[in-house]
C-alpha positions, 0 to 999 in steps of 0.5 A: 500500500502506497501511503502519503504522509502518514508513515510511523503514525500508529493511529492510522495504521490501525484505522486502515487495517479495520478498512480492510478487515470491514471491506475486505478490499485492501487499500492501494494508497491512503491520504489522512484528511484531518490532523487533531480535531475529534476524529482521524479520517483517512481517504483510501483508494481501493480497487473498487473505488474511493472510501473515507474510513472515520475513527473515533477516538473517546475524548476526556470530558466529551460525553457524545458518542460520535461514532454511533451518532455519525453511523447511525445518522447516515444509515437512518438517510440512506434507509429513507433514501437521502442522497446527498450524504457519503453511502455509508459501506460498514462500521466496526465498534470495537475499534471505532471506526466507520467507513462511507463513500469517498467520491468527490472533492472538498466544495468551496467555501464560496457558494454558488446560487446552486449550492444554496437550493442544495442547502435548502433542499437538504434541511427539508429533506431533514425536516420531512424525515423527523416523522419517518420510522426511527427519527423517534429513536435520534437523540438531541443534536449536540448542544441542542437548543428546544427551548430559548434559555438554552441559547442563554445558558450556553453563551453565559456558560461560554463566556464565564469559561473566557473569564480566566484568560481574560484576567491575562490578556488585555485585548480580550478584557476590553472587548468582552467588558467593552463590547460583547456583554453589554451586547449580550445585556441587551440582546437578551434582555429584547429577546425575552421582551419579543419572545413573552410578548408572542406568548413564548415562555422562554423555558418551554421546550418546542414540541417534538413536531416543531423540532427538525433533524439537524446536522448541527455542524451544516454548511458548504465547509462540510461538503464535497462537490462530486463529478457531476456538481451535486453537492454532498454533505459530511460530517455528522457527528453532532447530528440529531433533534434541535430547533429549526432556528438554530439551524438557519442561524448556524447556517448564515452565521457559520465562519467556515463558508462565505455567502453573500446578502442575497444569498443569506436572504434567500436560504432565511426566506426558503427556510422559514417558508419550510419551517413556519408550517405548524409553527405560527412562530418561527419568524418570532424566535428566528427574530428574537434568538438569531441575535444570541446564536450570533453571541455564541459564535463570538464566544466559540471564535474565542475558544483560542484563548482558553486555558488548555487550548493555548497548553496545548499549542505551547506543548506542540511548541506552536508558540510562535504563531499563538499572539497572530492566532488569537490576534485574528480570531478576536478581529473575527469575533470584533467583526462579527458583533458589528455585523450583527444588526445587518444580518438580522435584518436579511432575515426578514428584508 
């Protein structure tokens, strides 16, 4: 087996040999797709066609089981014939590792019109599918939100774990002092104004048809372009039950792709038009909770400065590129609160 950049490295030696013993057809040449992060995924090249083999590592503190949520996940809409997702081939629990169709090239991050009617093509093939058999038996996506004081508590929660790094680092004091929690003061408190003046208690949880079944982590930078331009979407760890909301919200929000205005409008208005069926008030909480969602993506863009994250760069010696690592993200989440008010209001332009 030709190999490419992947000699001496032990995990991927056995994710390939649990390739081999599920499929029973050798690998040819294997390329690792991803480095850290919560998986190792390996490109393998077979007599009988690409594969992608997945491996799942149990992560101290991280109570989701990935693998079963990414496995299951994928044989639930290849069961219910949705297409536009990796057939999955075959798994292994005992050494955690999944293997799924490997066709296709990484998408650009750059949307097309096209890619954003896939977009929303899936999302409603996801929404369709919550009443189909087994949809029951899917747990909640990962960080879920049912109800509005989710979103609430994640931010707060998020922000407190910044607390500390902030004590050591200027730029991050002034901002979230300065900025991101009077920011966060008044969001929420106009969120609970819209929400409670449309009847909404902010700790009810929306019933299990107002739910849709959500990727979690969606969006063109979990995508792969096959031969013929259809767009395939991967990445299904986090997948499971949440509010529609979040699904819009992480969609336009999301810095791993770029979209523009329009394109931001017609995915907001193609999915409200999909998810107000049966909810009278979808506009309502798209409305009041897109703003704390917005607030959540500038804690996670912060996630750079905590603690065992910047342990961890130091330990790897990657200290030299700390200062512009977290100079950039804090530019990004600067960025991203000023342009909160103007992508609210494509929402509903």
């Amino acid at each position: 087996m030709a190999t490419e950049d992947i000699n001496g490295d032990a995990v991927v030696a056995m994710v390939v040999a649990a390739a081999d013993r599920i499929t029973g057809v050798p690998a040819l040449k294997a390329k690792r797709l991803t480095r850290g992060g919560n998986n190792v995924t390996i490109l393998l090249e077979t007599a009988s066609g690409p594969i992608v083999a997945k491996h799942y590592p149990t992560t101290p503190g991280d109570d989701r089981d990935r693998f079963h949520a990414e496995t299951a996940a994928l044989q639930f809409m290849h069961d219910h014939g949705i297409d536009c997702v990796p057939s999955p081939v075959g798994n292994d629990p005992e050494s955690r590792v999944a293997i799924m169709d490997g066709r296709g090239q990484p998408a650009s991050v750059d949307a097309c019109d096209a890619d954003i009617n896939a977009c929303v093509g899936f999302i409603g093939h996801l929404h369709d599918a919550r009443t189909l058999t087994g949809a029951g038996d899917i747990a909640l996506a990962a960080e879920a939100c049912p109800a509005p004081y989710d979103v609430i508590d994640q931010v707060t929660a998020r922000r407190e774990r910044l607390s500390v790094a902030a004590d050591s680092d200027e730029n991050l004091r002034a901002f979230l002092a300065d900025a991101f929690d009077p920011a966060m003061d008044w969001h929420r408190m106009a969120a609970l104004e819209t929400l409670g003046n449309a009847g909404i208690a902010p700790d009810q949880a929306l019933a299990r048809m107002q739910l849709t079944l959500s990727a979690s982590d969606f969006g063109l930078h979990n995508a792969v372009r096959r031969d013929d331009g259809s767009l395939v979407f991967v990445d299904f760890e986090y997948f499971g039950w949440d509010d529609p909301v979040r699904v819009v919200s992480d969609f336009i929000l999301h810095p791993g792709q770029r979209l523009t205005d329009a394109q931001k409008q017609r995915f907001a208005s193609a999915s409200t038009a999909l998810y107000i069926v049966g909810d009278a008030h979808f506009s309502t909480r798209l409305g009041a909770i897109f703003p704390l969602v917005a607030l959540r993506w500038c804690m996670i863009l912060l996630n750079p400065f905590l603690p065992e994250r910047v342990a961890r760069r130091r330990a790897a010696g990657d200290t030299g590129a700390l200062d512009e690592v977290l100079a950039g993200q804090l530019e990004k989440a600067h960025r991203l609160l000023a342009d909160l008010e103007h992508n609210k209001r494509l929402l509903t332009d």
